[in-house]
N, C-alpha and C positions, 0 to 999 in steps of 0.2 A: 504494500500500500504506500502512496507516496503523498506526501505533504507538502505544505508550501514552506519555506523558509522563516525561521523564528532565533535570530539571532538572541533574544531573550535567552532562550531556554537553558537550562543549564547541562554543561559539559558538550556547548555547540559554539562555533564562534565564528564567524566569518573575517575575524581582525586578521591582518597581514602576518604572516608566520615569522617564530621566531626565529632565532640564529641558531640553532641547531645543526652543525655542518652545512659543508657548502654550496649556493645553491646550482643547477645545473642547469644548460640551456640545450635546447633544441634546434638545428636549423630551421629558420625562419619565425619562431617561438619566441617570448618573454621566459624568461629564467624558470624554474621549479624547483618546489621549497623544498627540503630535505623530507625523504618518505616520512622522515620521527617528529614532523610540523604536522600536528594533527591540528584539523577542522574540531573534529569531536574527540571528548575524552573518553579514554579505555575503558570498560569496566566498572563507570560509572551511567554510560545511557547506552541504548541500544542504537544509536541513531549510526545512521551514514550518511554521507554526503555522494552523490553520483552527479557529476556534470552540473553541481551549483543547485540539486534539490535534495531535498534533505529526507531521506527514508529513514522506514524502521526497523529494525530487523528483528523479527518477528521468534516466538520459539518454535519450534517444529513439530508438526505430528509426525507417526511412526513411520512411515514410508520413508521419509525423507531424514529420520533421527537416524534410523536404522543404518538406512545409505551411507552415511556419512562415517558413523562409526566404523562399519564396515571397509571403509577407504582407506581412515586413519590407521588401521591395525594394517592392515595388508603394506600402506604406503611407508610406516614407521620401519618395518621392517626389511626394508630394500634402499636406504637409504643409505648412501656412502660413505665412507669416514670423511670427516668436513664437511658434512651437512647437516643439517638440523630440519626436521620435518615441523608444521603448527599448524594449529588450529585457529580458525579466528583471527587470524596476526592481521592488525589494521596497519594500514600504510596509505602514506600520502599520495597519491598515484600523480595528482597534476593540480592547479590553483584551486581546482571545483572539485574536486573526487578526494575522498577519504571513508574507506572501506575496508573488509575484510573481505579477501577469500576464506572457501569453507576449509579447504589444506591446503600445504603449499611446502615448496622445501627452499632452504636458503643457506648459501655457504658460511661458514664459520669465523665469528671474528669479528673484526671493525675494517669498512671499508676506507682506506685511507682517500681518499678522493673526495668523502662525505665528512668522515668523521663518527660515525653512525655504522648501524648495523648493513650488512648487502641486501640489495633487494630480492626477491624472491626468484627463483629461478625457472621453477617450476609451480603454477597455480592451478585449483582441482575448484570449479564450482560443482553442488548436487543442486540441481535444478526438481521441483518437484509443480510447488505453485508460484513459483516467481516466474513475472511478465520475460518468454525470450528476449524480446527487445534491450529489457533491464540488463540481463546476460548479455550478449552480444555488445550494448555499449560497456561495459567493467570489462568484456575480453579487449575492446577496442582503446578503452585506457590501458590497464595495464601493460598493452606490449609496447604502447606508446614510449611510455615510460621505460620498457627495458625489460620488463618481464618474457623468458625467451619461449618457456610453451605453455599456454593454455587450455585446460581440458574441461568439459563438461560433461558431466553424468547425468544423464535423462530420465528420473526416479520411473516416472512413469510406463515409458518405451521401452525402460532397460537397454538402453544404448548408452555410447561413448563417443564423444566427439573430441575432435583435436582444431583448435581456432587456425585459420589459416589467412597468413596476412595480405597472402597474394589476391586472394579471393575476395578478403573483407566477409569471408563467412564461417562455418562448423565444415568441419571434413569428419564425415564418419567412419570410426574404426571400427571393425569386422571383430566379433568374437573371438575370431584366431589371434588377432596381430598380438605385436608387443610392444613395449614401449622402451626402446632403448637410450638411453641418455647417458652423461659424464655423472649426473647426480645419483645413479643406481647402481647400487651391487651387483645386479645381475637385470635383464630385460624384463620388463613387471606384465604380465598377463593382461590383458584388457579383460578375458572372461575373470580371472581373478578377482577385479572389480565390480563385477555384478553377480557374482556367485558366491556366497557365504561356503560353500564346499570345497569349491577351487582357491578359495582365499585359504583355507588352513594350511592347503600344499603347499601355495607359494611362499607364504608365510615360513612356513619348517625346511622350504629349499633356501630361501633366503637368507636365515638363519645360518644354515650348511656353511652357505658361500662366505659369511663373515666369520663364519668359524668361531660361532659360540661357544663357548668353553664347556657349559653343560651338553651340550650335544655332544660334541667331541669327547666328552666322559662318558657318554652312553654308547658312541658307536664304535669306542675303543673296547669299553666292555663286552657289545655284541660281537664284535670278533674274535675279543679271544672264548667267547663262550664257543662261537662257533669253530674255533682252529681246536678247541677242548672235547666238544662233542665229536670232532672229525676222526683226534686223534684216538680214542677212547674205543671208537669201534672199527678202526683199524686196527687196534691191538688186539680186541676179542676175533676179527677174522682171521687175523695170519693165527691165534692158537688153534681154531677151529681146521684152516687149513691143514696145518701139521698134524691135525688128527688127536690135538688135546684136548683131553674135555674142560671142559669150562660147566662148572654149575649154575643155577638161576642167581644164586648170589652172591659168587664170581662175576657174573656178568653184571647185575644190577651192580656191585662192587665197583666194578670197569668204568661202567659207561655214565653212571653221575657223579665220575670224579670231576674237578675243573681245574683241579692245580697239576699248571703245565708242567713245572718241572718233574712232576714226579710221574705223568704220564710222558714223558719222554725218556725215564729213568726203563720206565715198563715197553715203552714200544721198544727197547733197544735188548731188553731181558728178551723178547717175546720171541724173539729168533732165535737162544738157542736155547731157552730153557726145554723141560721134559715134561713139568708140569707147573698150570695154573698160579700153584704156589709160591713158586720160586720165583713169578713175575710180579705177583702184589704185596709179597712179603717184604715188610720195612724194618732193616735193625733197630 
């Protein structure tokens, strides 16, 4: 819903922005104030500024809560080292625009050029009932300003668009495609994005790839469980081969042991001993 402008209200302001790093110009443009020169304050009103009218940003129902959440987990997780992924992160897009994308991801730091943080690199609206039009002009500030890819998720449609500046319009991505960028771990699934299923994968591959530590604890364990269970019944075959018996609890013995060295101690008995014994007998 959009409103008319009320420089009153509080935590709105249309005075000339502060000195908050420096300001930057455009060919052919008047200068533009540092993204961190907010119109509105953070936190304290809902309000945005788009193009010099002042909106509100409203709280969500479930389609569009859900969407979102959904994006943030998948999108948190494939995020680069030296980036930071946000929610909500307001930023001054140009003299009339101060707003938030619904995610976004943004390199690490202070930009020495501003003095302030970088602007965002990557920006994710979830479109459910907000006006296209609305969308389409914040894709048409933002890249103005520098923001280098902009995506839309179309709660309804269950589609995903990518802003395309040549066009001035949405390019839609195909269920298959991926998303590859410098800001990702690894190429992010566009099904991933509108599939709460497909998101756990990519999610646990993502992970993979940055080599979380608990992972890497668990699938160092899966393997030696599985080089333990390997070896355990290759030693119960080669006695069976040679025609030695092995009891039910010789075997049960054998085969739930998991400590390697001692089943390497046993697959090396196992060839020449005579009996059973002499291969799981420990001084």
């Amino acid at each position: 819903m959009i409103f008319s402008m009320d420089e009153h209200r509080r935590g709105y302001s249309l005075k000339a922005p502060g000195s908050a790093g420096s300001p930057l110009r455009l060919p052919g443009r008047g200068p533009l104030p540092s993204i961190e020169d907010h119109l509105v304050e953070a936190e304290v009103t809902r309000d945005e500024v788009v193009g010099g009218r002042r909106m509100v940003a409203f709280p969500a129902h479930a389609p569009h809560a859900t969407q979102q959440t959904d994006l943030d987990y998948v999108l948190r997780a494939h995020v680069a080292p030296g980036f930071h992924a946000a929610t909500d992160l307001l930023t001054r897009y140009d003299q009339e625009s101060d707003f938030a994308s619904d995610t976004c991801i943004f390199k690490d730091g202070v930009d020495p050029g501003t003095g302030v943080r970088y602007l965002e690199e990557i920006a994710f609206e979830v479109v459910s009932e907000q006006n296209e039009r609305v969308v389409t002009e914040k894709a048409l500030r933002m890249h103005r300003r520098g923001v280098r890819r902009i995506f839309a998720v179309w709660v309804k449609d269950q589609r995903l668009d990518e802003w395309s500046a040549e066009s001035r319009g949405w390019r839609p991505l195909g269920p298959d495609a991926r998303i590859e960028d410098p800001c990702l771990v690894k190429p992010l699934s566009v099904a991933a994005l509108l599939d709460a299923a497909t998101a756990d994968n990519a999610v646990a591959e993502a992970l993979i790839v940055k080599g979380n530590p608990e992972l890497q604890k668990r699938e160092a364990a899966a393997r030696s469980e599985g080089e333990a269970a390997g070896l355990a019944l290759a030693i119960v075959n080669v006695l069976e081969a040679r025609g030695i018996t092995v009891s039910e609890s010789q075997r049960q013995s054998i085969l739930l042991c998991r400590d390697l060295d001692r089943l390497h101690r046993w697959s090396r008995r196992a060839a020449l001993a005579v009996a059973t014994e002499e291969v799981t007998s420990e001084p």
